[in-house]
MARLOGU-333630 format. One line per 4 residues: number of its first residue (from 1); their letters; for each residue x, y negated, z negated of C-alpha. Coordinates in nm, 2 decimals. Layout:
BEGIN
NUM	a	X/Y/Z  ...
//
This chain:
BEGIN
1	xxxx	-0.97/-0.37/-1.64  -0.95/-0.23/-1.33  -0.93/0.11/-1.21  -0.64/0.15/-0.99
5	xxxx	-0.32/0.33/-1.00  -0.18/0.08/-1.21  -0.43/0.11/-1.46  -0.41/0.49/-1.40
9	xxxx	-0.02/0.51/-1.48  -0.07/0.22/-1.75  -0.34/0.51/-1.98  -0.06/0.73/-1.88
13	xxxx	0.22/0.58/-2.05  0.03/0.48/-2.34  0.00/0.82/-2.43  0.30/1.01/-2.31
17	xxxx	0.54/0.69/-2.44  0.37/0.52/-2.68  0.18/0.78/-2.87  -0.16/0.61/-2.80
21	xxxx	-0.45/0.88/-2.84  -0.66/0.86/-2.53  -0.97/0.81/-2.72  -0.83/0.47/-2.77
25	xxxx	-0.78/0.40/-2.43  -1.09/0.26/-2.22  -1.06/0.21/-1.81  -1.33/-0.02/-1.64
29	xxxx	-1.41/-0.01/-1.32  -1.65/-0.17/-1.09  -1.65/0.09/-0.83  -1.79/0.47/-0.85
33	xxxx	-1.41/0.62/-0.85  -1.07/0.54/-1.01  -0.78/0.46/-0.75  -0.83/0.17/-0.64
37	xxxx	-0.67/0.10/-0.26  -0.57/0.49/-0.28  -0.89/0.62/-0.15  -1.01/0.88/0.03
41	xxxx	-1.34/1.03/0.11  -1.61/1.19/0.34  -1.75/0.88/0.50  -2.18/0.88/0.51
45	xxxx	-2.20/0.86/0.90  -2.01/1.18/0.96  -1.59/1.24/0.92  -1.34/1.09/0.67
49	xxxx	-1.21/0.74/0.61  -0.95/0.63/0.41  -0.81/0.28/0.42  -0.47/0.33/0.43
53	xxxx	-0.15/0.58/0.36  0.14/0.49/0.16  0.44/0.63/0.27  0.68/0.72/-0.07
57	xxxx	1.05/0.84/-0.09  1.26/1.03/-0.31  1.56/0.77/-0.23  1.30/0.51/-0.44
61	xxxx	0.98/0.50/-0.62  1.18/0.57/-0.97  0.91/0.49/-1.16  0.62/0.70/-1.03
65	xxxx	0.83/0.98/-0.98  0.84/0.93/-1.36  0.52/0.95/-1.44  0.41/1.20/-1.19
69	xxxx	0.68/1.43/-1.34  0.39/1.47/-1.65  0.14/1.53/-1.46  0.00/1.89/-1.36
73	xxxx	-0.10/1.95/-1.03  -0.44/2.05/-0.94  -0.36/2.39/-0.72  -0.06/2.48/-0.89
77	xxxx	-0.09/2.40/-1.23  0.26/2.56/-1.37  0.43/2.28/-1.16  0.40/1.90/-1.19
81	xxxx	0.23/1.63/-0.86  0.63/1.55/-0.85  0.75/1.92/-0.80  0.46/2.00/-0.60
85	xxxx	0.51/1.70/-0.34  0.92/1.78/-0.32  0.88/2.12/-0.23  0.63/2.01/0.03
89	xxxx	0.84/1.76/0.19  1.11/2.03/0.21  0.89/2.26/0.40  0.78/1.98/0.58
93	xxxx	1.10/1.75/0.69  0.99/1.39/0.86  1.21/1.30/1.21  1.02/1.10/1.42
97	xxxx	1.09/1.18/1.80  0.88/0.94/1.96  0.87/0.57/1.75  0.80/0.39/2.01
101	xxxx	0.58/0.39/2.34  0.58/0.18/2.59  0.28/0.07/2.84  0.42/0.38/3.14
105	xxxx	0.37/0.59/2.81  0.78/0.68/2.81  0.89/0.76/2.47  1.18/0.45/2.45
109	xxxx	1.52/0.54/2.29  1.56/0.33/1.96  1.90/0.47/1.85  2.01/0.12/1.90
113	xxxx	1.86/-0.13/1.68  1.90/-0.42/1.98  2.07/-0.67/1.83  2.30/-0.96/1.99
117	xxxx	2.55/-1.11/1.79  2.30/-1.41/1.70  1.99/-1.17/1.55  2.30/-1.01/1.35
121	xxxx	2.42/-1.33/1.14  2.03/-1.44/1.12  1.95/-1.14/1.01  2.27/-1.10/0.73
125	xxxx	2.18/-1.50/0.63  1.85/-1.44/0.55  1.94/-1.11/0.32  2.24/-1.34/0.17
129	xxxx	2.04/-1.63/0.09  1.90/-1.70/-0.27  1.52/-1.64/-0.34  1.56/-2.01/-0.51
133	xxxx	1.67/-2.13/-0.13  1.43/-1.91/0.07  1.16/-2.02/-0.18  0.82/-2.06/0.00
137	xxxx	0.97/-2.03/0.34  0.83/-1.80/0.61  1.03/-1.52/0.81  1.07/-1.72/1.12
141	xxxx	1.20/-2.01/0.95  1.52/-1.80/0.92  1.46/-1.54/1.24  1.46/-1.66/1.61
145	xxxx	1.26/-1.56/1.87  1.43/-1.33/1.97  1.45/-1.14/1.74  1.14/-1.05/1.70
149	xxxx	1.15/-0.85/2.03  1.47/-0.64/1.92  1.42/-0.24/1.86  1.42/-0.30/1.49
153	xxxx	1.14/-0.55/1.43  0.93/-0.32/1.63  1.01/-0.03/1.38  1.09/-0.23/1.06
157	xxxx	0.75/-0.40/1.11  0.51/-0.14/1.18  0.67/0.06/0.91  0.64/-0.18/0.67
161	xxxx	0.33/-0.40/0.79  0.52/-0.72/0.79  0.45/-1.03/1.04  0.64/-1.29/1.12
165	xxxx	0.46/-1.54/0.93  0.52/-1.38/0.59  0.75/-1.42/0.31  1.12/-1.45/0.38
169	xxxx	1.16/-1.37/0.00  0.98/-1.03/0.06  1.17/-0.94/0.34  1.50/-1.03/0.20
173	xxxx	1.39/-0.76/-0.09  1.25/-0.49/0.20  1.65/-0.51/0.30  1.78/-0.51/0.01
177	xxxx	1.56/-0.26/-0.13  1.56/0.00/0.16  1.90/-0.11/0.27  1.94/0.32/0.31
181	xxxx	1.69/0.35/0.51  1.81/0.14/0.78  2.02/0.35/0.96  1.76/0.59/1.06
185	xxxx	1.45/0.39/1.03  1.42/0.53/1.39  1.33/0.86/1.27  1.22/0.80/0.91
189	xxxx	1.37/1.09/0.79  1.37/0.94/0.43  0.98/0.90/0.44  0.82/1.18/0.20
193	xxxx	0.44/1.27/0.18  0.18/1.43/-0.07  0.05/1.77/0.03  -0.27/1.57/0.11
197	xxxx	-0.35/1.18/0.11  -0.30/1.06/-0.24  -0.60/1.01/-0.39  -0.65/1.38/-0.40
201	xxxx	-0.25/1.43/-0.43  -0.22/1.17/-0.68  -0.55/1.00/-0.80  -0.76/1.29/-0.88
205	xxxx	-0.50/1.51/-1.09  -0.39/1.21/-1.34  -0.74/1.11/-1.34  -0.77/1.46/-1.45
209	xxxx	-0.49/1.45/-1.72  -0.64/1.09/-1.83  -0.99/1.26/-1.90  -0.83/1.60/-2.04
213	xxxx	-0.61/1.37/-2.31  -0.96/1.20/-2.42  -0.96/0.85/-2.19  -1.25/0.68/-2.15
217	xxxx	-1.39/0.59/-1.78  -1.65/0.36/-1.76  -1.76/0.34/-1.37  -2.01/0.03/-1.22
221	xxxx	-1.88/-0.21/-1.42  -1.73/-0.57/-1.37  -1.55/-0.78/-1.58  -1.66/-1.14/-1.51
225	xxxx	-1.52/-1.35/-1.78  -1.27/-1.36/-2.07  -1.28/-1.53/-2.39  -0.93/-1.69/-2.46
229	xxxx	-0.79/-1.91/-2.73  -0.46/-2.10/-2.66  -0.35/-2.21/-3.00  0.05/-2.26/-3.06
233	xxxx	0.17/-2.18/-2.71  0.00/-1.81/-2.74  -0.28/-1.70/-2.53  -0.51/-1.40/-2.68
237	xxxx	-0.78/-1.21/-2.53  -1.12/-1.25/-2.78  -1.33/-1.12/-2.60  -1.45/-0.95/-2.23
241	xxxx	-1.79/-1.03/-1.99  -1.88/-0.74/-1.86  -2.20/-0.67/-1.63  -2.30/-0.35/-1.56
245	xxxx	-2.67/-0.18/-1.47  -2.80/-0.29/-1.75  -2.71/-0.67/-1.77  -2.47/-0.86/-1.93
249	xxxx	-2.24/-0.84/-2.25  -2.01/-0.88/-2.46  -1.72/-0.68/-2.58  -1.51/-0.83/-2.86
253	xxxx	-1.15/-0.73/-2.86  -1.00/-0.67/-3.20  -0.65/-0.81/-3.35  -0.51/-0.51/-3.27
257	xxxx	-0.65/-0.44/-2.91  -0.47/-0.48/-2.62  -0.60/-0.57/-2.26  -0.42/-0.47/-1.91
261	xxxx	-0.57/-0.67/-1.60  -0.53/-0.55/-1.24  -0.57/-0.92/-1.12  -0.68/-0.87/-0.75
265	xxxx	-0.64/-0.61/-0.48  -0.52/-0.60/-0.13  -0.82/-0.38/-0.03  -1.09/-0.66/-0.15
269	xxxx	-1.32/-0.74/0.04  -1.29/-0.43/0.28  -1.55/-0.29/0.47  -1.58/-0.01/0.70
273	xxxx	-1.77/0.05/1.04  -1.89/0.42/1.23  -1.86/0.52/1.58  -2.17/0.31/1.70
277	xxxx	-2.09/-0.03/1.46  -1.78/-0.24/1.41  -1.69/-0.27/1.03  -1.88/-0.61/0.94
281	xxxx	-1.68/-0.93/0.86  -1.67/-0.99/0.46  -1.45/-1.24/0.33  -1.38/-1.30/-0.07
285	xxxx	-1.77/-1.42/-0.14  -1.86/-1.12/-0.05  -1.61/-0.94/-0.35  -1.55/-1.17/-0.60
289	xxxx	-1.23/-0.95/-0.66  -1.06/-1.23/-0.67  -1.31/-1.50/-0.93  -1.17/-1.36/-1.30
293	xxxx	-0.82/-1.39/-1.18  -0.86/-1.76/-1.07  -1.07/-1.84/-1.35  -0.81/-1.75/-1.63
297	xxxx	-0.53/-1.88/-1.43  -0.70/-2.24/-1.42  -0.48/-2.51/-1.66  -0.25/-2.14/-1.75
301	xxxx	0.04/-2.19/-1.47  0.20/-1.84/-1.61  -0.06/-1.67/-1.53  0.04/-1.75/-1.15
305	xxxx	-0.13/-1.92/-0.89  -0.43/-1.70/-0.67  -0.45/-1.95/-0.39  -0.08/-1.88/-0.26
309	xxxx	-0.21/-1.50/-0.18  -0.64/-1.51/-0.09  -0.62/-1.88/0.12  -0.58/-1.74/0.46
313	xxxx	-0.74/-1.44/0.56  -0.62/-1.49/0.94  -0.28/-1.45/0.82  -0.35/-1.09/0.57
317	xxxx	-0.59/-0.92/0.77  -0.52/-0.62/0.96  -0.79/-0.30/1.09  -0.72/0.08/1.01
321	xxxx	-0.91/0.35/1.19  -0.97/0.73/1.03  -1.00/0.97/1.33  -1.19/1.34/1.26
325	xxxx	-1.14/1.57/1.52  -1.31/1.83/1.56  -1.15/2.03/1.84  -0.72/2.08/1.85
329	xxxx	-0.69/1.93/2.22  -0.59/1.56/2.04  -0.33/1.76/1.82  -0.19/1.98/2.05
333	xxxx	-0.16/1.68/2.30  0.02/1.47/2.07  0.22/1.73/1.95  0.32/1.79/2.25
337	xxxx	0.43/1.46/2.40  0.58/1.36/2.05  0.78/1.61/2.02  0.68/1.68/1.67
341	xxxx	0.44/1.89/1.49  0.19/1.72/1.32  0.34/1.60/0.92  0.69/1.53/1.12
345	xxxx	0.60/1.26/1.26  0.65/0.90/1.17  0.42/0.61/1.30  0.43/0.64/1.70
349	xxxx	0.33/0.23/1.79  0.27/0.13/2.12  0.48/-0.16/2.17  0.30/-0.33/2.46
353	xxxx	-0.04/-0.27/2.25  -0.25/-0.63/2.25  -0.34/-0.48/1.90  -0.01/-0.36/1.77
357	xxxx	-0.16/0.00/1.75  0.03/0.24/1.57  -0.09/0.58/1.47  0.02/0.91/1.25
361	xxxx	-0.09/1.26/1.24  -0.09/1.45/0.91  -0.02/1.76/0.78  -0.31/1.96/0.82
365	xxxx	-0.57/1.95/0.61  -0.54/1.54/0.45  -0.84/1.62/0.26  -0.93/1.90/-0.07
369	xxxx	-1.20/2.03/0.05  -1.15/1.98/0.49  -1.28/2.26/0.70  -1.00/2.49/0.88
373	xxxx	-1.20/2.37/1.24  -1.12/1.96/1.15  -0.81/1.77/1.21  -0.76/1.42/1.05
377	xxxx	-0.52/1.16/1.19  -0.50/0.74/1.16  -0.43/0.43/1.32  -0.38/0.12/1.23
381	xxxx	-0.32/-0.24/1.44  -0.12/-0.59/1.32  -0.31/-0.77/1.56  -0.66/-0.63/1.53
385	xxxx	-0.82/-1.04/1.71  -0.63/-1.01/2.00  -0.82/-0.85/2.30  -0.72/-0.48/2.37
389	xxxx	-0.52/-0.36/2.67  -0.83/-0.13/2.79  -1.12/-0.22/2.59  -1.21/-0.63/2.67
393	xxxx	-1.29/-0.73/2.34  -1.08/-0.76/2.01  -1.05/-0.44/1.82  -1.21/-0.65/1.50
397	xxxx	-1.54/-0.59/1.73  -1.47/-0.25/1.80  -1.70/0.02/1.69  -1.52/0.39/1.65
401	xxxx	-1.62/0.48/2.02  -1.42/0.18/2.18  -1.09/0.20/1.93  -1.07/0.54/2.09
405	xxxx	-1.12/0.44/2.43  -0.82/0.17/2.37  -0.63/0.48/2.22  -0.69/0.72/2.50
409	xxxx	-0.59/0.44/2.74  -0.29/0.38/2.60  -0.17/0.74/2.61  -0.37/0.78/2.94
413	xxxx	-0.56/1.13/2.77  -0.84/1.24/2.93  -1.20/1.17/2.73  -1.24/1.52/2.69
417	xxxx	-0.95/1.52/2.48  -1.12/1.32/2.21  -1.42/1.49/2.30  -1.67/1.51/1.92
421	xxxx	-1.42/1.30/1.76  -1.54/1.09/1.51  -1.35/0.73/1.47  -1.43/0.50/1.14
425	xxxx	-1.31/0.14/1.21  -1.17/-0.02/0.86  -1.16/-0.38/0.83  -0.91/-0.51/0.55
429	xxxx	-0.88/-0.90/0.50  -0.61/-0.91/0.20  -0.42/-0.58/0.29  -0.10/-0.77/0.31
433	xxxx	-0.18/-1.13/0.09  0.12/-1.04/-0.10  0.33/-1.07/0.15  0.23/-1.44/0.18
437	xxxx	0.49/-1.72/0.11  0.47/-1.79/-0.23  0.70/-1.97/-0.52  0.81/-1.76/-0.76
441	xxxx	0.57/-1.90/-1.04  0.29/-1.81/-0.79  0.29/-1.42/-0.94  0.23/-1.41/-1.32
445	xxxx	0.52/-1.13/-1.50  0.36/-0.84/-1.59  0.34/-0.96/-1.98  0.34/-1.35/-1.91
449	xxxx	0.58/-1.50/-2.20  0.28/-1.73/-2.37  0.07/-1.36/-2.38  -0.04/-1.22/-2.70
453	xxxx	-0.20/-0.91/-2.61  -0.26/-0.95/-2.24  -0.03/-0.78/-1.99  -0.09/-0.83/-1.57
457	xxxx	-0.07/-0.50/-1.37  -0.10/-0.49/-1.02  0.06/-0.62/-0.62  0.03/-0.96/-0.76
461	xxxx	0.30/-0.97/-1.07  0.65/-1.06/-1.02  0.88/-0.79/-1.08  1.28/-0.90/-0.95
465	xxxx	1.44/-0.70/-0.69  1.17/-0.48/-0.65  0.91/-0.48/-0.32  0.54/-0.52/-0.28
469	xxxx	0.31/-0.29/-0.12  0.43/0.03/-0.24  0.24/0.23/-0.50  0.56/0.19/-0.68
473	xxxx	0.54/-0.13/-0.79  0.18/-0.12/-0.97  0.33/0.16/-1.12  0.61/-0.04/-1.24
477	xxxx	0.44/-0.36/-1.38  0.23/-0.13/-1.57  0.53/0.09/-1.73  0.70/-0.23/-1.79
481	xxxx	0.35/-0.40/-1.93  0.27/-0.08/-2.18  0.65/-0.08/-2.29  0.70/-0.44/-2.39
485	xxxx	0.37/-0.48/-2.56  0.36/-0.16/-2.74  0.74/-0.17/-2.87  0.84/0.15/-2.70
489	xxxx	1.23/0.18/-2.69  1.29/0.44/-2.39  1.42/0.23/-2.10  1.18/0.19/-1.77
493	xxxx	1.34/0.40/-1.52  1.62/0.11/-1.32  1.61/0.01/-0.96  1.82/0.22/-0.76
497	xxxx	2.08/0.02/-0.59  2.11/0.18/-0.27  2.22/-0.20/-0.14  2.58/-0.20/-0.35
501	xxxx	2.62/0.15/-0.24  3.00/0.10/-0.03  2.87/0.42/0.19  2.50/0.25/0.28
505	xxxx	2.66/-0.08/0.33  2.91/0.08/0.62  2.61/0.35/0.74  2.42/-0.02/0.77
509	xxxx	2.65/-0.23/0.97  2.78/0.06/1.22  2.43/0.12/1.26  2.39/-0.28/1.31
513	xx	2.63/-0.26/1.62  2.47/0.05/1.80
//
């Protein structure tokens, strides 16, 4: 249910691992495509949108470099997605040269992370401290003020999306987790890219495998309700509510069946805008992507608990922006006063931004199928209410026209350089909601212990150790989902350890006291 990446990867494993012909394997979906938040497309007013880029690295990500491993890539079929993207990433090396910008547009020097003494033994008690004594606590119950103005909450945040109302328990794990990429997180060297944005690097060619192995995709379809019976302290799945074009009904599910839910998504509710409209204001009425997931979870506390995550849009929303160009003068500026070509590059945020604007420019062409005379780059802001620096309104009122106004301002480019451009405005509501505090019993395991035949598989399981908001971890829960439930005995792929590493752990502190 559900027709993400994690469902994707869950079909996948069935048949690679567990010998499951793909006949037997059904993926529904309430949109027109599979992929869930990794989307990408020619948007109806003109240009591309897509909602968001994840950044991957070879350092992590165990399990989808797994599975991607399998699977073929579409322009050069003799070697697998995971071949393909390594040997682009070594033709293309990330080193960020200009992280950060300030408002005189000088490229600041962030080899020092800007700690004092004090933001050094906050920071180590907060990675220290037990998830059972951080429990629903936020990030600056444990981080001072300031702290949040050092070099490395600039960089560490826009990287990662975090704000300092989240989840001290998820940024304990970021540190723990990515504990090698803190001594150059001012370049991101470790960051690695597909050849174009993933849902035609990733999406389209194991959607492609899926369909060639047999699976079935049923598109325009929602599951609104499912039949369960609790009897001895087990909970099976009867029966699924589906509507679709043609009404309602019901789908039985056999003895033998097995059900995988994507419960939720950090893209629900999204919406986007064009050059001439901002991207309209829907909340979770207007989705409903939340609705089965509370409904099952009602009087079931291992299923988790939705309200921790959807209860406060003000604190998970953020806005992206998809720029088109259609002349080089953006690129060749940027490129320029970066210092890198475009695909080097890291995030370049503009630290005295009202909005918290950060943008990226890609390898050339992001899209299968993008004319040689097009360029595609985007933006994103943490702070999209706030009122912008040159454009007197917040950006969540911004059509495309006035975002690029506020970019041009803050690199003080002429209007000719954006001259044809054409901006889509992206307004995401949940993008981070699980990053919100939440207890541990708040995310149901990916196979919840009481579970018969019903596996969770998405951002909002718990998983220990690992972190949220990386295509990894829906790749994860549903490896460790389609193992457990099926019996198979080959091992999901560990966590790598990079944080009891004796080399990281020095490479960490020295960087600590630059």
């Amino acid at each position: 249910m559900g027709g993400g990446i994690g469902s994707l990867a869950g079909a996948a494993f069935m048949i690679r691992d567990a010998g499951v012909a793909g006949a037997q394997i059904t993926i529904i979906e309430r949109s027109a495509i599979a992929g869930g938040s990794l989307d990408a497309a020619p948007h109806a007013t003109g240009g591309y949108s897509l909602r968001g880029g994840r950044m991957l690295t070879s350092d992590h990500y165990e399990c989808l470099w797994d599975l991607l491993k399998t699977i073929p890539s579409l322009d050069h079929p003799e070697e697998s997605v995971f071949e393909e993207t390594a040997r682009f990433n070594r033709e293309h090396p990330a080193h960020s040269s200009a992280r950060l910008v300030d408002q005189h547009r000088f490229k600041l020097d962030v080899s020092s992370m800007g700690f004092t003494n004090a933001d050094r033994l906050e920071l180590v008690r907060l990675a220290e401290t037990s998830e059972d004594a951080l429990g629903t606590s936020r990030i600056t119950d444990w981080l001072s003020p300031p702290f949040f103005r050092t070099n490395f909450w600039w960089m560490w945040q826009t990287t990662f999306a975090f704000q300092p109302w989240h989840s001290a328990v998820e940024l304990k794990r970021y540190l723990h987790r990515f504990m090698n990429e803190f001594p150059r997180i001012e370049t991101l060297a470790g960051v690695k890219r597909t050849v174009y944005n993933q849902y035609d690097s990733i999406v389209q060619p194991l959607e492609a495998w899926l369909r060639a192995g047999g699976v079935n995709f049923v598109h325009g379809t929602t599951v609104t309700e499912m039949d369960l019976r609790d009897e001895g302290g087990q909970v099976t799945v009867q029966a699924l509510h589906v509507l679709d074009h043609a009404g309602t009904r019901r789908i039985a599910v056999d003895a033998e069946d097995l059900v995988f839910f994507q419960n939720a998504s950090m893209t629900d509710a999204s919406s986007t805008g064009s050059m001439e409209l901002a991207a309209p204001c829907l909340t979770m009425a207007d989705s409903g992507g939340w609705a089965l997931w509370e409904k099952i979870a009602r009087g079931r506390p291992e299923f988790g608990n939705p309200a921790a995550f959807n209860s406060s849009i003000a604190e998970s929303y953020w806005a992206s922006f998809t720029v088109t160009c259609n002349t080089t003068a953006f690129f060749d500026r940027m490129e320029s006063f970066s210092g890198n070509r475009a695909g080097t590059g890291g995030l370049v945020t503009f630290k005295d931004s009202n909005w918290q604007m950060s943008v990226v420019l890609y390898h050339q062409p992001h899209f299968r199928g993008q004319r040689a005379d097009q360029q595609v780059f985007w933006g994103y802001a943490l702070q999209p209410d706030r009122v912008g620096n040159f454009v007197p309104k917040a950006m969540s009122d911004c059509n495309g026209a006035e975002i690029l106004q506020e970019l041009r301002g803050h690199l003080n480019f002429d209007p000719e350089v954006l001259a044809g451009a054409i901006c889509i405005p992206c307004r995401l509501p949940y993008i981070t909601s699980m990053f919100m505090p939440r207890a541990k019993t708040d995310r149901p395991l990916p196979v919840p212990k009481c579970s018969r035949n019903l596996a969770f598989v998405s951002q909002f399981v718990e998983i220990g150790d690992d972190v949220v908001f990386t295509v990894e971890y829906s790749v994860r829960a549903a490896q460790m989902a389609v193992y457990q439930l099926l019996g198979v005995r080959r091992q999901v792929p560990p966590i790598t350890r990079h944080d009891h590493s004796l080399k990281v752990m020095f490479d960490s502190l020295v960087k600590s006291f630059s």
